[in-house]
BAKE-105850 format. One line per 3 residues: number of its first residue (from 1); their letters; for each residue y, x, z of C-alpha. Coordinates in pm, 1 decimal. Each point is the difference from the previous one (the first is absolute). Example, Ala and Ser with C-alpha at 12.3 -4.5 7.8 and 13.67 -1.06 7.14 Angstrom:
<recs>
1> AS> -450.0 1230.0 780.0 ~ 344.0 137.0 -66.0
</recs>
This chain:
<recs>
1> XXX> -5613.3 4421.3 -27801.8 ~ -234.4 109.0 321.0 ~ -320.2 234.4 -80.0
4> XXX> -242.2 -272.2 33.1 ~ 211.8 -283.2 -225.4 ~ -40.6 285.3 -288.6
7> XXX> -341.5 33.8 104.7 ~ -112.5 -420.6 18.2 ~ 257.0 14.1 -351.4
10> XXX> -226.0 256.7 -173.5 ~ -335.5 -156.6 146.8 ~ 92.5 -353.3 -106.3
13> XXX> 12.1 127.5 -370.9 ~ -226.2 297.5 3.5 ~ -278.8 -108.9 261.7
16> XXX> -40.2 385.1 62.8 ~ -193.8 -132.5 345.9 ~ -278.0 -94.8 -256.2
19> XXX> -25.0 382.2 -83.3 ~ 30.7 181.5 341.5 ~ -268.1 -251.9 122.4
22> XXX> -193.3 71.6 -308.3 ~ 37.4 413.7 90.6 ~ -78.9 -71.3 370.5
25> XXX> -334.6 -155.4 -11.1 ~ -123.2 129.3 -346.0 ~ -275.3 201.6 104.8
28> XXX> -195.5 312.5 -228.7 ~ -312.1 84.8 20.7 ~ -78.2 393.7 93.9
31> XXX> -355.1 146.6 -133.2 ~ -132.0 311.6 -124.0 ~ 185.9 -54.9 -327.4
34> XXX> 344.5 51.8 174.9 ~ 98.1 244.7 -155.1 ~ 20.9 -118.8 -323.5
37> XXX> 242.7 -295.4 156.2 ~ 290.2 232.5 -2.5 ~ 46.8 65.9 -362.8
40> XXX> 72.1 -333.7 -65.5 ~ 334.8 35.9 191.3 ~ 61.6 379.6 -110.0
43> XXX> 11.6 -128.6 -332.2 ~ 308.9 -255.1 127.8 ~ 168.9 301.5 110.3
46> XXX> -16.5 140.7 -265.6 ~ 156.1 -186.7 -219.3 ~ 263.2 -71.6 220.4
49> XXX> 91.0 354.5 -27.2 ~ -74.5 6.1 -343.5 ~ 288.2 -301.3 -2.7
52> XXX> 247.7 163.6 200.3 ~ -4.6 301.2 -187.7 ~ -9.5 -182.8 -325.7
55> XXX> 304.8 -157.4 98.4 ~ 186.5 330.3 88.0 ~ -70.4 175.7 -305.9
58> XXX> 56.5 -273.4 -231.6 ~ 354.7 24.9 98.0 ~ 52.3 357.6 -107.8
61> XXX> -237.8 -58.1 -271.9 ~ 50.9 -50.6 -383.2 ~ -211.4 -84.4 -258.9
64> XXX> 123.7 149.5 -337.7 ~ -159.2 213.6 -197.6 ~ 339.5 250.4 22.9
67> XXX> -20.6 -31.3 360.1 ~ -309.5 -91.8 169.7 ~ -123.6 390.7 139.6
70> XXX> 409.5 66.4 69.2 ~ 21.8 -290.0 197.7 ~ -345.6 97.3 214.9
73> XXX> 121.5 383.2 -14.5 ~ 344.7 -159.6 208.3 ~ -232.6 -200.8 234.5
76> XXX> -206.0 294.3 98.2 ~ 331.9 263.5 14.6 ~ 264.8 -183.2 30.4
79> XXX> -49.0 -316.0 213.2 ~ -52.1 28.0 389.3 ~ -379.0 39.3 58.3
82> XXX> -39.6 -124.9 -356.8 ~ -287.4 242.7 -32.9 ~ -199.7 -120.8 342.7
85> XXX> 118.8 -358.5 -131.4 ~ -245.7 51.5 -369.8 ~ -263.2 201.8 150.1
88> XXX> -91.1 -259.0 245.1 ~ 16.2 -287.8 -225.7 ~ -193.7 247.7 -290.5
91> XXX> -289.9 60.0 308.5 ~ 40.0 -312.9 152.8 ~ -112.8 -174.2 -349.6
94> XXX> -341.1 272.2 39.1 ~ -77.6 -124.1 347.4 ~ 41.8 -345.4 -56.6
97> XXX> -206.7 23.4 -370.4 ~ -264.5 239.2 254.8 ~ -6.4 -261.2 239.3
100> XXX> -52.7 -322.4 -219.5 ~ -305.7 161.7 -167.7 ~ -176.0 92.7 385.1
103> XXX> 139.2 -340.7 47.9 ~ -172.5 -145.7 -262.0 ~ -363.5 220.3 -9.3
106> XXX> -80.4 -116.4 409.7 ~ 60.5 -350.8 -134.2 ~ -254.4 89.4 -278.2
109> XXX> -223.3 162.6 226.7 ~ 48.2 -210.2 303.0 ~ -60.7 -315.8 -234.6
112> XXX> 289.1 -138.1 187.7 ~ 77.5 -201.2 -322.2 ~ -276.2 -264.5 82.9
115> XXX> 85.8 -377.6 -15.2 ~ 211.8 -78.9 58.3 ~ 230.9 242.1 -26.3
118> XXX> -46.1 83.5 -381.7 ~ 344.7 -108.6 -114.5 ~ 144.0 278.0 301.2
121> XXX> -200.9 245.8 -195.6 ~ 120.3 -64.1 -359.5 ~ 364.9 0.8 113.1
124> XXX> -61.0 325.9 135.6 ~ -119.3 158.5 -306.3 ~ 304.4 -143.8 -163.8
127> XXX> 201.3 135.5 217.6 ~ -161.9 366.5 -75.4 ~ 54.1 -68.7 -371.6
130> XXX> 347.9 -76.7 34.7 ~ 46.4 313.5 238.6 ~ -123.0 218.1 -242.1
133> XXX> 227.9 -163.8 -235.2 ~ 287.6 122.5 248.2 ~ -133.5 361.8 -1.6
136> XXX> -17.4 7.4 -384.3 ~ 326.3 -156.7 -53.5 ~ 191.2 191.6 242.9
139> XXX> -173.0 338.6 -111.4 ~ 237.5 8.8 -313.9 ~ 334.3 -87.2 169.0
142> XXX> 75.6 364.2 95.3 ~ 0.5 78.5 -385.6 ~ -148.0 324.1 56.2
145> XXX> -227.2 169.0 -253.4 ~ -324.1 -48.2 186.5 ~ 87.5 -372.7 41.4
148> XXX> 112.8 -80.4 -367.6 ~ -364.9 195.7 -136.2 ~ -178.9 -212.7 235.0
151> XXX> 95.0 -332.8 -71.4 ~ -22.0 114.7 -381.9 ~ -378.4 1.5 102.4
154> XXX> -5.4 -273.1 234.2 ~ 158.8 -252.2 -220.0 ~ -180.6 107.8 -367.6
157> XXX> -370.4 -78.2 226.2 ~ 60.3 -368.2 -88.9 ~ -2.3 32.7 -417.0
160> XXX> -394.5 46.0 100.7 ~ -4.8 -346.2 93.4 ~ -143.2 -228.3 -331.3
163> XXX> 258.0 -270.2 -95.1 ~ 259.9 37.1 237.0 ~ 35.0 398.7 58.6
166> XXX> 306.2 80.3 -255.7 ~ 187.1 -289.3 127.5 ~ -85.0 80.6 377.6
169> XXX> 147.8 375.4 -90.1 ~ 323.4 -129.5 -137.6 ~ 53.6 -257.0 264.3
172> XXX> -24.5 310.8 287.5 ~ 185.2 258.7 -177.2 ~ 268.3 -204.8 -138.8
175> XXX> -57.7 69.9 -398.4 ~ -239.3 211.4 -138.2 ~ 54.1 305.9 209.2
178> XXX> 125.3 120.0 349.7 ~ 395.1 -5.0 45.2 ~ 225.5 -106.9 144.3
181> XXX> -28.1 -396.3 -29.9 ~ -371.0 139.4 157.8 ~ 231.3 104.3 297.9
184> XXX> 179.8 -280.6 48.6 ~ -308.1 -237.8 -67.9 ~ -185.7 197.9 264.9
187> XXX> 317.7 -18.9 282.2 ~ 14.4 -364.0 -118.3 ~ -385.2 -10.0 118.8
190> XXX> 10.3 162.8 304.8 ~ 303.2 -131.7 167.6 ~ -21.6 -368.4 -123.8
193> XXX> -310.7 -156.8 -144.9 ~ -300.0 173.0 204.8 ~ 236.5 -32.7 343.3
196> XXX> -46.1 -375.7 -137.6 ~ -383.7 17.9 -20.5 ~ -18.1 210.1 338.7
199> XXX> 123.1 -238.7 177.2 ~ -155.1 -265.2 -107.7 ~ -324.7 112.6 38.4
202> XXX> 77.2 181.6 320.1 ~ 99.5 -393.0 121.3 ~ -311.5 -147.7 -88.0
205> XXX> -215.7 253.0 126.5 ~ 181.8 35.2 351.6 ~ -56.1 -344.8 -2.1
208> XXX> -344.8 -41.1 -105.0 ~ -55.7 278.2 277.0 ~ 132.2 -244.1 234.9
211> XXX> -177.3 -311.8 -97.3 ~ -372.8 155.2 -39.3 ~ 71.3 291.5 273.5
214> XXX> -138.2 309.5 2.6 ~ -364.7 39.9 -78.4 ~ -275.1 118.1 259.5
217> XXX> -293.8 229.8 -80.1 ~ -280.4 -141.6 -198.2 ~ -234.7 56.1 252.0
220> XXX> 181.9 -174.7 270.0 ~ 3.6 -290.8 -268.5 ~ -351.6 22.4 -89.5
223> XXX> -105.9 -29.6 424.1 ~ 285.0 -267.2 47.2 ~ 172.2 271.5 263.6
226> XXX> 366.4 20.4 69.5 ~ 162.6 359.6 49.3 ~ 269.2 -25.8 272.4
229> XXX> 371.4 -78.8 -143.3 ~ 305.0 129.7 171.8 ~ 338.7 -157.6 19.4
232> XXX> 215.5 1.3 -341.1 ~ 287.0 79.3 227.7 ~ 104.5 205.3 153.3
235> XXX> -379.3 164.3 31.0 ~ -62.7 73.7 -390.4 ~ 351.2 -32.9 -121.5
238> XXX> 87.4 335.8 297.3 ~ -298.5 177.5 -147.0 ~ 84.4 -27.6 -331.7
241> XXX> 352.1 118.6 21.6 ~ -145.2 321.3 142.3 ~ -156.2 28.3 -338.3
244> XXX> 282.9 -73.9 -184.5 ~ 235.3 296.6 196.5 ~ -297.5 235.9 -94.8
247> XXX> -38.8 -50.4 -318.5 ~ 424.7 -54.2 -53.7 ~ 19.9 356.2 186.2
250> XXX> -276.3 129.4 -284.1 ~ 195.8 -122.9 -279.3 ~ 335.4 209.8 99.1
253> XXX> -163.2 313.9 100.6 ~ -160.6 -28.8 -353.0 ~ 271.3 -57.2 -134.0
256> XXX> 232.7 229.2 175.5 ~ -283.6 304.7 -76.1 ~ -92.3 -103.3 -352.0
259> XXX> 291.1 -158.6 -179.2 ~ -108.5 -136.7 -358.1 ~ 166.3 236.7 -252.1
262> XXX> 232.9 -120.4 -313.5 ~ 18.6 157.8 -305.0 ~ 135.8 85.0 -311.3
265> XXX> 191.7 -314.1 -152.9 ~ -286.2 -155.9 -297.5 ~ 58.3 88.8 -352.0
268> XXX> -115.8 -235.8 -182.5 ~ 18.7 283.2 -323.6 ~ -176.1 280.4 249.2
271> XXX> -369.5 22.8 -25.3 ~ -226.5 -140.8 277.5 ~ -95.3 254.8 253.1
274> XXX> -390.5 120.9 78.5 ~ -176.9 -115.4 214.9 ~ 121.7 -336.5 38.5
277> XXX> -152.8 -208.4 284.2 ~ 64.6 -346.4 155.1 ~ 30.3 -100.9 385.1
280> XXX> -278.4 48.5 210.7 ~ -113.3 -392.7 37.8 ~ -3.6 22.8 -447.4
283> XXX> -245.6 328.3 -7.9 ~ -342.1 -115.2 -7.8 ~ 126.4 -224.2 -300.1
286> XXX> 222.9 206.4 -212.9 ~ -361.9 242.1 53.8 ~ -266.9 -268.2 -119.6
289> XXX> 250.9 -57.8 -307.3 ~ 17.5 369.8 -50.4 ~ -367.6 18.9 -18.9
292> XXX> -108.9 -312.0 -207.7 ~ -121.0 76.1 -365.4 ~ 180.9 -20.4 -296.6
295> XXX> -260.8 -228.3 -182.0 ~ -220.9 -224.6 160.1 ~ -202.0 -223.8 -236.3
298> XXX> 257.6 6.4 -198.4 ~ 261.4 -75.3 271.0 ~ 294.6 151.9 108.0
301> XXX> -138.8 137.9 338.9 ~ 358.1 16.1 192.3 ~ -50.3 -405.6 -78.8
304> XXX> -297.9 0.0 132.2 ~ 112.8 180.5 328.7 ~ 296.9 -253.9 47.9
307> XXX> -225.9 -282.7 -43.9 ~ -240.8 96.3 243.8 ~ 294.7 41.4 252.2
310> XXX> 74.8 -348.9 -67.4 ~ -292.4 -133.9 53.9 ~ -46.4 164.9 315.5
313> XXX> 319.8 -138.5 94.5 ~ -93.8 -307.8 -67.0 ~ -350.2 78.2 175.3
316> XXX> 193.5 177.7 332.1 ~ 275.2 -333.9 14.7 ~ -264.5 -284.1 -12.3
319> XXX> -236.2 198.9 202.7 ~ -29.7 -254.6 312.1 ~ -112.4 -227.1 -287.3
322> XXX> -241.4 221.6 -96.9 ~ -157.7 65.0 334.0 ~ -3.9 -356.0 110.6
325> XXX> -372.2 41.6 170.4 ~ -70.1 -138.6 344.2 ~ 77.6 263.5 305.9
328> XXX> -359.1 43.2 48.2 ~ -73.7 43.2 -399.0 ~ 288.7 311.5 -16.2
331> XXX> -135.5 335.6 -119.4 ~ 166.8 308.9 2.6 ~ 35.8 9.0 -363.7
334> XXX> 378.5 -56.6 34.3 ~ 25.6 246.4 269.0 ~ -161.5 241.9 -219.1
337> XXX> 241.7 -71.1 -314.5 ~ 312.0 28.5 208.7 ~ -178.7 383.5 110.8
340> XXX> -78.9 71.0 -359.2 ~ 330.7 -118.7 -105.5 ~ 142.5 220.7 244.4
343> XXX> -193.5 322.8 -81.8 ~ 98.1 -52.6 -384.3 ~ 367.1 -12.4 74.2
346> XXX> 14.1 316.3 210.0 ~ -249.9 184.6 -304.4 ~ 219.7 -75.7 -232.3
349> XXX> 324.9 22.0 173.3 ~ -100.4 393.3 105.4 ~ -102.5 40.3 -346.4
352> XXX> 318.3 -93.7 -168.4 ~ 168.4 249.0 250.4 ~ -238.3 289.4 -138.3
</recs>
């Protein structure tokens, strides 16, 4: 069978013309926001390297409580560039968490979740929930002790929750405390189920992306203006993949220069370390908790805390319902929240580090 009979084979079934036509006169626009238009795509990469890695270790990897640190111990001595292997996919998960939230605060800020592109924002604060769901779930699979303290604090937050917290506890850890059905729950988590919801969501919002297309400033939609657009291809497509070498070349000098340590295999007898402290992207929350009374009016004030994160959940997910005003109506109250918001997080991330 000839080149092109493989080729009219393939397009008969596939219609792959469709796409390259769709690439070739796609068209995006370029304004002073531009910048912000590349961490949409850094985020892609990665979690493609976050994949790839994934991949590798799992197949050195084994999650029993007898086994779990040996088996990371063999990646990172044993296996050929086992060590470069973890430490990318352990800093790749930072950059890609790092990225999502700039991601997300220049939508906030930008407003670019405006009609009618509200459902483009709410999928992408899913799909920061369910990342962080990837870094807390795959921060126990070394089995180290740092790791097995930690999730004992990350997973007894929920008994603050009214109705529902003992029962949201148990259904985490596996019973009523961490071991090593926790472990396997957690692998079971991060290499199956939230893969499931990742992609999902990462479908719809790719393409909701490509149905609305990318929003312009709100000034140029106040006026009625157009910024200029450049080609999809090869134009943006070239200058993004200049982006993505960069920031691929970061990732492996940081991870070459500052490999993430392992260490000693959990003992679930042993006594938790001082000092204890969760990932960077969970400080300015494991702080607030740390903080919040004992009492309050009679209520349990770690309760209180969690319920107030809720609800600003709640608040941050439906915000494009929330700020629904005409263009001309918008004040720069929700520019000043996502600043505020900001500022808090960095407090009380620092201060947790103190």
């Amino acid at each position: 069978m000839s080149q092109n009979n493989i080729r009219d084979w393939l397009e008969e079934r596939l219609g792959l013309s469709a796409v390259s036509r769709f690439m070739i006169h796609k068209e995006v626009p370029r304004h002073k926001h531009s910048l912000w238009y590349y961490t949409g795509s850094a985020i892609l990469v990665f979690f493609g390297i976050q994949v790839l890695t994934g991949i590798l270790l799992a197949f050195y990897y084994k999650p029993t409580l007898e086994l779990a640190n040996e088996s990371v111990s063999f990646i990172v001595n044993e296996v050929p560039f086992g060590w470069v292997i973890r430490s990318v996919h352990s800093w790749s998960s930072t950059f890609m968490i790092a990225t999502l939230v700039i991601h997300i605060l220049s939508i906030w800020m930008t407003k670019s979740y405006r009609k009618p592109r509200e459902l483009t924002w709410m999928t992408g604060v899913l799909l920061l929930a369910v990342s962080l769901g990837f870094g807390f779930t795959g921060y126990l699979l070394p089995w180290d002790e740092l790791s097995l303290a930690a999730t004992k604090v990350g997973t007894d937050i929920p008994r603050a929750i009214p109705w529902i917290g003992d029962f949201a506890t148990r259904f985490l850890r596996g019973g009523e405390d961490v071991t090593g059905d926790t472990l396997t729950r957690f692998f079971a988590f991060h290499i199956c189920i939230l893969p499931l919801f990742i992609l999902a969501l990462l479908a719809v919002h790719v393409y909701l992306i490509q149905k609305q297309g990318i929003s312009r400033p709100l000034e140029e939609e106040k006026t009625g203006q157009k910024s200029p657009s450049i080609p999809f291809w090869p134009n943006f497509v070239y200058r993004e993949a200049v982006v993505w070498l960069l920031l691929f070349g970061t990732l492996l000098t940081v991870a070459v220069l500052l490999p993430h340590p392992l260490g000693t295999a959990a003992d679930l007898m042993a006594p938790a370390p001082e000092g204890i402290k969760p990932e960077w992207y969970f400080l300015f929350l494991f702080q607030t908790l740390k903080l919040s009374p004992a009492k309050l009016l009679f209520v349990n004030g770690e309760t209180i805390a969690i319920l107030n994160m809720g609800l600003f959940f709640l608040l941050f997910f439906f915000l494009p319902v929330l700020d629904n005003r005409p263009l001309g109506k918008k004040g720069k109250v929700i520019t000043w929240s996502a600043w505020i918001f900001v500022l808090y997080a960095l407090v009380m991330s620092v201060w947790s580090l103190l």
